[in-house]
C-alpha positions in Angstrom: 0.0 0.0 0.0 1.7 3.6 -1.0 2.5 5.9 2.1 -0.7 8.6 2.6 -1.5 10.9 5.4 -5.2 12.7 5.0 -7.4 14.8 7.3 -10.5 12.2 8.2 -12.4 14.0 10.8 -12.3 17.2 13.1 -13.9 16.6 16.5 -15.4 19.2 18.5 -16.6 19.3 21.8 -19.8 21.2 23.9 -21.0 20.7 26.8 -24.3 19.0 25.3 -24.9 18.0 22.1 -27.9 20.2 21.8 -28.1 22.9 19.7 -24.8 23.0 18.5 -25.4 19.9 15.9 -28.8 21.4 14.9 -27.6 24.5 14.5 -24.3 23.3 12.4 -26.9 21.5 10.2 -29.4 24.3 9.8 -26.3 26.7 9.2 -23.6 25.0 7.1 -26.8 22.4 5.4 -25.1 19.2 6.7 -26.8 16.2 7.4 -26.0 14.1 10.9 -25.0 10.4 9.3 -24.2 8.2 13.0 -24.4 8.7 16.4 -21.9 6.5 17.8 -23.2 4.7 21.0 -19.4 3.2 21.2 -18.7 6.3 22.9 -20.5 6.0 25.7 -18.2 4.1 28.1 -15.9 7.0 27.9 -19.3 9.2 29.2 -19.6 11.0 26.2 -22.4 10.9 23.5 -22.0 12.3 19.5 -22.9 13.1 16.2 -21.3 13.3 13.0 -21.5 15.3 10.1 -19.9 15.0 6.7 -18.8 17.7 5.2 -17.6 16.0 1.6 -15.2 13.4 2.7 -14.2 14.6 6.2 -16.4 14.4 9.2 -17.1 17.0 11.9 -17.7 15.5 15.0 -19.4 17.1 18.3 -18.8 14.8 21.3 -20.7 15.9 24.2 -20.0 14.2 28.2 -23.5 13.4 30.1 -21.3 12.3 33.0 -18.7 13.9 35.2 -15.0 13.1 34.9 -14.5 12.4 31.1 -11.7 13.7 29.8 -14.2 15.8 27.2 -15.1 17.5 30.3 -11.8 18.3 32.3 -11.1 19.4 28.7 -14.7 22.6 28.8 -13.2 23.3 32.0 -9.3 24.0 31.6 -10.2 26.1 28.3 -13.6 27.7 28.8 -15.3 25.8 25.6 -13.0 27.4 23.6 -10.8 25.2 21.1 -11.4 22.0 19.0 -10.9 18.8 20.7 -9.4 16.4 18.1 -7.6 16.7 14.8 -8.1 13.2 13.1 -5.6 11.8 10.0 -6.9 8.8 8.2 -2.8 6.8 7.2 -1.6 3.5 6.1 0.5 3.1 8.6 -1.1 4.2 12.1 1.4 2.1 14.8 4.1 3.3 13.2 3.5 6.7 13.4 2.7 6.0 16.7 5.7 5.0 17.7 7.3 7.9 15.3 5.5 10.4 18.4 6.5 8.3 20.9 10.4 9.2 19.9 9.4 12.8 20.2 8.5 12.8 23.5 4.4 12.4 22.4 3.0 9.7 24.9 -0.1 7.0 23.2 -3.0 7.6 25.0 -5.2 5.6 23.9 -5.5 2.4 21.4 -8.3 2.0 19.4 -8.9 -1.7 17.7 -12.3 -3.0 16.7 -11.2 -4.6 13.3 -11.5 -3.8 10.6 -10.6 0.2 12.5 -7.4 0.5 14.3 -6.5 4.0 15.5 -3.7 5.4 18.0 -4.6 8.2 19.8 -1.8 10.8 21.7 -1.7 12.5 24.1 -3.2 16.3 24.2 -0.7 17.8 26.7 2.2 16.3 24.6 0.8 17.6 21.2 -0.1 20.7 22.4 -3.5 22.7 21.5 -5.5 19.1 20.4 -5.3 15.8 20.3 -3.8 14.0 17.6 -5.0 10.6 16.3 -3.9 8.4 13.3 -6.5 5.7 11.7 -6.9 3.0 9.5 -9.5 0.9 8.1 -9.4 -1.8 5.4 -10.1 0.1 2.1 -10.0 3.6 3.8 -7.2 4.4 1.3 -10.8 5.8 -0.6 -11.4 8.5 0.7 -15.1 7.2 0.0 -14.6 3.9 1.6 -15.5 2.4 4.4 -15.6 4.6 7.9 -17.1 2.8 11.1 -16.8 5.2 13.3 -18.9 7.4 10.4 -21.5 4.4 10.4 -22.2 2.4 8.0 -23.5 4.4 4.8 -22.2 7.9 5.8 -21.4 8.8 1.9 -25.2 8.9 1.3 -25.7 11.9 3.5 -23.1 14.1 1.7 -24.8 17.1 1.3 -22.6 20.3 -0.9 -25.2 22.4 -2.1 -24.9 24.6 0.8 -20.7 23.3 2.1 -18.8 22.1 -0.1 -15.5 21.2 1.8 -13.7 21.9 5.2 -10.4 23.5 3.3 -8.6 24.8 6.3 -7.8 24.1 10.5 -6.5 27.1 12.2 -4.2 26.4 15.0 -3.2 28.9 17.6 -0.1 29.6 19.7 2.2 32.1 21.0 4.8 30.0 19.1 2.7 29.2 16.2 5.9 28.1 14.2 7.2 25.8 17.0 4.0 24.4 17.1 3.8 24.0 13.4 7.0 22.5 13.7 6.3 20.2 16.3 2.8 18.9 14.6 4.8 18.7 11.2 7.3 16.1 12.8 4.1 14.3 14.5 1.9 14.4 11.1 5.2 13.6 9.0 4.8 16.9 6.8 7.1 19.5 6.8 5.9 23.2 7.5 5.7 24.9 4.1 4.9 28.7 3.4 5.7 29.4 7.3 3.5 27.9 9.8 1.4 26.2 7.5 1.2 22.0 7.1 -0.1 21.2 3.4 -2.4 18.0 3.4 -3.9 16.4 0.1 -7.0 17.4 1.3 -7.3 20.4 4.0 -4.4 23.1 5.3 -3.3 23.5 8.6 -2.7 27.1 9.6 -1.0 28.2 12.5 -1.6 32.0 14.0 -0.3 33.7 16.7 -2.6 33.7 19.7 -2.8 33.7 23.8 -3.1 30.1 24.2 -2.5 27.4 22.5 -6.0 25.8 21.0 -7.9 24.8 17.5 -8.9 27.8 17.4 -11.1 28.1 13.9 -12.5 25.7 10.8 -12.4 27.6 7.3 -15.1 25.9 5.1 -15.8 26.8 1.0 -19.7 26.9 0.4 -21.6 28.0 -1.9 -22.9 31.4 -0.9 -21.1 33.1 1.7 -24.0 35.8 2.7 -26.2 33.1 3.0 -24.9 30.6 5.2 -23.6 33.8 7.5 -27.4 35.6 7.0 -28.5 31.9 8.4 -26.2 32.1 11.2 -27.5 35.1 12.5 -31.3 33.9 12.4 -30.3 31.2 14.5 -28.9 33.8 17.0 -25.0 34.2 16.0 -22.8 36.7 16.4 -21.6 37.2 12.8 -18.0 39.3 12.2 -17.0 39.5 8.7 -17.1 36.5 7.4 -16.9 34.1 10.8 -19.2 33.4 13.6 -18.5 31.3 16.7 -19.8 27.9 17.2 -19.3 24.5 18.6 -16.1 26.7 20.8 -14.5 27.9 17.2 -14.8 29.8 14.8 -16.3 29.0 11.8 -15.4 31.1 8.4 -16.6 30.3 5.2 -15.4 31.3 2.0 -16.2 31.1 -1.6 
């Protein structure tokens, strides 16, 4: 199989579910395609959307001392949760991290899935996780943790694709740095890590977070004039939702 790194899924996280997936549906005209009740022995429920073919995911806890929630209450909300990267090769670039000083956290491994997760403190501002499934070298192939048929509820008359992750940090190019020798890319253009299929884009900022999701649709006033009927603030071109910023573009 040839070497590949790709975005696969962005996770999010709110305290509940409720109405931030409604109101990412209603806004961006995504459709939910799984809830996942896997993810309930780690006290968290979800819902994911499929934006072309990467999925958002909102995770919400409905218990007390999942890691979801330590995670609301050392940044306010604020800040993505996870950056997922579908890869032939997910143990090894495990272990790759684990040379860098970037601890496992957690193993994944319901065949035909196998994923690695790290460790959030050790990759600073998210967590980092690396997947495979047999025939997920498609980027239309087969997903479990989307569900079973989550390519029928691809909806792009409204989003078309998630084209950009922004990444904040004082040190935005030693954090670029350090996610580029995680991810295996190299930092091109500056802080920026070039993937097949999305751009990660690090800013200068306070803290260290996931800090905003840049999305191409079809009609930018639209989507934004939507966001404010469903009571956003909207500045320019971005509004806040899910604890980042969403900004779409044409």
């Amino acid at each position: 199989m040839a070497r590949y790194v790709r975005l696969r899924q962005i996770c999010l996280v709110a305290p509940q579910l409720e109405p931030v997936i409604t109101d990412i549906a209603r806004i961006m005209g995504l459709a939910v395609c799984y809830r996942d009740g896997n993810v309930a022995k780690y006290g968290l429920e979800n819902a994911l959307l499929p934006v072309d073919t990467v999925l958002l995911e909102v995770v919400a806890p409905f218990k007390d001392g999942t890691t979801a929630g330590r995670f609301i209450e050392k940044t306010g909300g604020r800040g993505g949760y996870m950056a997922i990267f579908c890869c032939d090769d997910p143990d090894e670039r495990g272990r790759n991290a684990n040379a860098l000083g970037v601890r496992t956290a957690n193993v994944i491994d319901h065949a035909p899935y196998h994923g690695v997760q790290l460790h959030p403190r050790d990759c600073r501002a998210a967590f980092i996780e690396f997947n495979h499934t047999d025939g997920s070298d498609d980027s239309l192939g087969a997903y479990p943790p989307a569900g079973p048929d989550w390519q029928k509820f691809i909806r792009k008359d409204v989003t078309q694709a998630l084209t950009a992750v922004e990444m904040q940090s004082p040190d935005p190019q030693g954090l670029a740095e350090h996610w580029g020798k995680i991810i295996g890319i190299a930092p091109s253009r500056g802080a920026e890590l070039k993937l097949p299929n999305a751009t990660f884009r690090f800013v200068k900022g306070a803290s260290e977070i996931m800090s905003a999701l840049e999305f191409r649709v079809a009609d930018v006033a639209q989507v934004l004039h939507t966001a404010k009927a469903k009571g956003h603030a909207v500045a320019g071109n971005e509004f806040l939702l899910g604890g980042v910023t969403f900004r779409v573009v044409a």
